[in-house]
N, C-alpha and C positions, 0 to 999 in steps of 0.2 A: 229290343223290339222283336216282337212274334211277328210270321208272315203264316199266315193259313191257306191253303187249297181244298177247297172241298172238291170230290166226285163221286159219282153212280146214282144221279139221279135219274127220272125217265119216269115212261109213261108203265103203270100196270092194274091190272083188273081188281074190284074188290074183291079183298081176301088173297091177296097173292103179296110178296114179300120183294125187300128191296134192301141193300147193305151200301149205306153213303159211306166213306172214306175221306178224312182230311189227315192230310199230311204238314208237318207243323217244322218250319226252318227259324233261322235268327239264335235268339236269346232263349235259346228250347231248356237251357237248366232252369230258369227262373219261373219256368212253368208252376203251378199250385192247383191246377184244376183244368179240367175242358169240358167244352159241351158243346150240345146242340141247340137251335134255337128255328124258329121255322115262323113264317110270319106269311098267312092266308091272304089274298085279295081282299080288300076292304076291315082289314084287323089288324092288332096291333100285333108286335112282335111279341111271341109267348115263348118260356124255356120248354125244351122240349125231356134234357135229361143232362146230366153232368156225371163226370169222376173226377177225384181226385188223387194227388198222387200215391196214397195208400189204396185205390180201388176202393174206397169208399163208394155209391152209386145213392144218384137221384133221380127217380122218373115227375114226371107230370102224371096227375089222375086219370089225364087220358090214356096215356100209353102205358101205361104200367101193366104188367102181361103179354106185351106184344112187343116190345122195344128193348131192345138191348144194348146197351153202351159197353164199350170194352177201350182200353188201352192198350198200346207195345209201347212202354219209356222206351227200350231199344231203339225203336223204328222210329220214334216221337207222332206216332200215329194215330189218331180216334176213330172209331168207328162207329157205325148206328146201323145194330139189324133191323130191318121194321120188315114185321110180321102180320097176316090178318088186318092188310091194310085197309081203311077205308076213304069213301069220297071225303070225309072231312078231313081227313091227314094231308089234301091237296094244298100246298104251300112252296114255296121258296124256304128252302133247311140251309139254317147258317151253322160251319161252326166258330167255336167263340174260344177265347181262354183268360184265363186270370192270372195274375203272379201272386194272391194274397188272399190267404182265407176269408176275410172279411171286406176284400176291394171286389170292384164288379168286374165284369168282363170286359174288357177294353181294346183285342183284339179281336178282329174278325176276315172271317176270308169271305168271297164274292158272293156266295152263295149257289146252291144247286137247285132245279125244279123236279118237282116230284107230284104227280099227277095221278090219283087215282080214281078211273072212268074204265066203263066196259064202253 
């Protein structure tokens, strides 16, 4: 079993940046992927980007340009820069992980708020 913490959510102005952080304990070898997932007021949950354990990378059409995902295996840590933020990026950011290329994500941590208003 994976246990997930996400942090560095918070409030910031459109067009200014922010770097969530989930740190990944348990069954961290059986890892195959992690992501992000962010899920708006009144919408369903959408992925937001994912890696796997080769650094492969997958953005959403929205963030693609602005969003960065990154891994440390080392640290068992995921990250999410998000750049050029806007008011629609306003969500609750989960992250997630998988143990199997083709199984879904099935772990998740609490989730972080992430708010972007002038």
């Amino acid at each position: 079993q994976v246990q997930l913490v996400e942090s560095g959510g918070g409030l910031v102005q459109p067009g200014g940046s922010l770097r969530l952080s989930c740190a990944a304990s348990g069954s961290i070898f059986s890892i195959y992927a992690m992501g992000w997932y962010r899920q708006a007021p009144g919408k369903e949950r959408e992925q937001v980007a994912y890696i796997i354990t080769n650094s492969s990378t997958n953005y959403a059409d929205s963030v693609k340009g602005r969003f960065t995902i990154s891994r440390d295996n080392a640290k068992s840590t995921v990250d999410l820069q998000m750049n050029s933020l806007k008011p629609e990026d306003t969500a609750v950011y989960f992250c997630a992980a998988k143990t199997t290329r083709f199984g879904t994500f099935r772990s998740w941590g609490q989730g972080t708020q992430v708010t972007v208003s002038s």
